[in-house]
Structure formats: structure tokens, C-alpha cells
N, C-alpha and C positions, 0 to 999 in steps of 0.2 A: 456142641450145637452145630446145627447145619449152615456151612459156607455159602454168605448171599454174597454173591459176587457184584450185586447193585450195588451197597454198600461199601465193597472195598475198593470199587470203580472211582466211586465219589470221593473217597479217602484221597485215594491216589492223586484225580483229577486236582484236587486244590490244597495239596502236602505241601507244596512252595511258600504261598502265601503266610503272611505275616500272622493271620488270625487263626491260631493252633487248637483253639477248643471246638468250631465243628470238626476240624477233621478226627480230632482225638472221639468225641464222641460217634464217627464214621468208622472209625477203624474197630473200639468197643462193640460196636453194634455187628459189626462183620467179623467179630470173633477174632482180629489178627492182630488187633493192638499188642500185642505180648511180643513181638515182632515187627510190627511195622513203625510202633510210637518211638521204641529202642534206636531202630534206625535214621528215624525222621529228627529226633532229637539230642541224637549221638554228639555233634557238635558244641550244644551248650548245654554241658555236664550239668551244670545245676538245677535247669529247668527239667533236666530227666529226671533227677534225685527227683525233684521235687512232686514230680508225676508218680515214679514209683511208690512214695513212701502216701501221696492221697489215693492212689488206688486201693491199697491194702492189698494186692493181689499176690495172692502166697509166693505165684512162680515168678513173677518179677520183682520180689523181694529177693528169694529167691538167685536170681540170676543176677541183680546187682547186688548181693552177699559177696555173688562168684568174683564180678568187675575189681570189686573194691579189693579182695583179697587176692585177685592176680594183680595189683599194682601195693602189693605189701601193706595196705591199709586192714593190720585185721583187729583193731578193736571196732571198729565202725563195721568190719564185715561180721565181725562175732553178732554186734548187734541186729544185722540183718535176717543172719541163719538163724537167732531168736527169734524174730518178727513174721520169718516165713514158714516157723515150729520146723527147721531142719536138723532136729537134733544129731544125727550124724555126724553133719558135718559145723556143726557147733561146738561137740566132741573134738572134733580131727584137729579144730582149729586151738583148742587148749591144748590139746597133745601138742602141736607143731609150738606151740610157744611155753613148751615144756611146764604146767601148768596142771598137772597128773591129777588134783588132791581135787580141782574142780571139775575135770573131765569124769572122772570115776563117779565123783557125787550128782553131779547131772546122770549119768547113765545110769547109776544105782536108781534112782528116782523116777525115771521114766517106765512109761509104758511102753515105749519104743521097742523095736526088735533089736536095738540096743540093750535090754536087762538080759541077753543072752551070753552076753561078753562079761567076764569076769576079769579078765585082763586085757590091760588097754595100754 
């Protein structure tokens, strides 16, 4: 969509404040919550989970799959890269936790450009 800079003005202007649902819904509208909400909420981890996982929004499932699984959490990341259809790196993540029998059968299964690998 096209970047209304009014919108992420307004974001910006009142991101301090204690009352986090206009500006959430500020940043949404200016297309940059994917980015800007991440930052703004970085501090109180759980109210981030908790935004990412009501948003449903693939890429910031997505990118807290990533968070979770650079801090060694990867059954909770596994579930993320489920939730964000990242099968790739859903795969990568049974591989990494030597877990072969279900990596192959997710990849056997998919439509992903994944069913092109026969060895994994």
C-alpha cells in the first residue's frame, strides 16, 4: 500500500504514551506497524507476543518464529513458522532438532517448493 506519512506522523507523535491501541491502530493504517509496533513494544515482550499472535499477520509471525528461535525457544518457534505457513523454515527447524522422520513428512506433503527436495 501507499505510505501516508500523516498517519505515521501521528503514530510517532503519541508512541510514548501509556494508551497503545490508537497508536497501534496509527501505525496499521500507515502500513509500518510490521516495524514500528515491534519497536515500540520491544520492552514488554509479552504485550508484543500478544499483539503479534492477535494480528495474525503472516510476516510478524513470521519474524517472532525468528525472535523466539534466536533465543533457543524452538518448540514455540516451530509453532510460529506453522502459523506464519513458513514451511521452510519449519523444516529447517525439525532438521536442527534432528527430527528427520517429521521434516521429510511435512515436506513430502506440501505444495511448497519444498516437494522439490527429496533429501533433507
Amino acid at each position: 500500500g501507499r505510505f501516508d506519512s500523516g498517519w505515521f506522523d501521528s503514530g510517532t507523535s503519541i508512541n510514548n504514551y501509556t494508551a497503545h491501541q490508537p497508536t497501534l491502530r496509527r501505525y496499521e493504517k500507515s502500513e509500518t506497524h510490521r516495524f514500528e509496533v515491534p519497536r515500540m513494544l520491544f520492552e514488554n515482550v509479552q504485550e508484543l507476543e500478544a499483539y503479534v499472535i492477535k494480528s495474525k499477520d503472516k510476516k510478524l509471525l513470521g519474524w517472532w518464529a525468528q525472535y523466539l528461535e534466536s533465543n533457543g525457544e524452538m518448540d514455540s518457534a516451530l509453532q510460529f513458522y506453522q502459523a506464519a505457513e513458513d514451511i521452510m523454515s519449519f523444516v529447517r527447524i525439525w532438521c536442527y532438532c534432528g527430527r528427520f522422520d517429521e521434516a521429510i513428512s511435512i515436506a513430502s506433503n506440501t505444495n511448497d517448493r519444498l516437494q522439490n527436495f527429496n533429501n533433507i
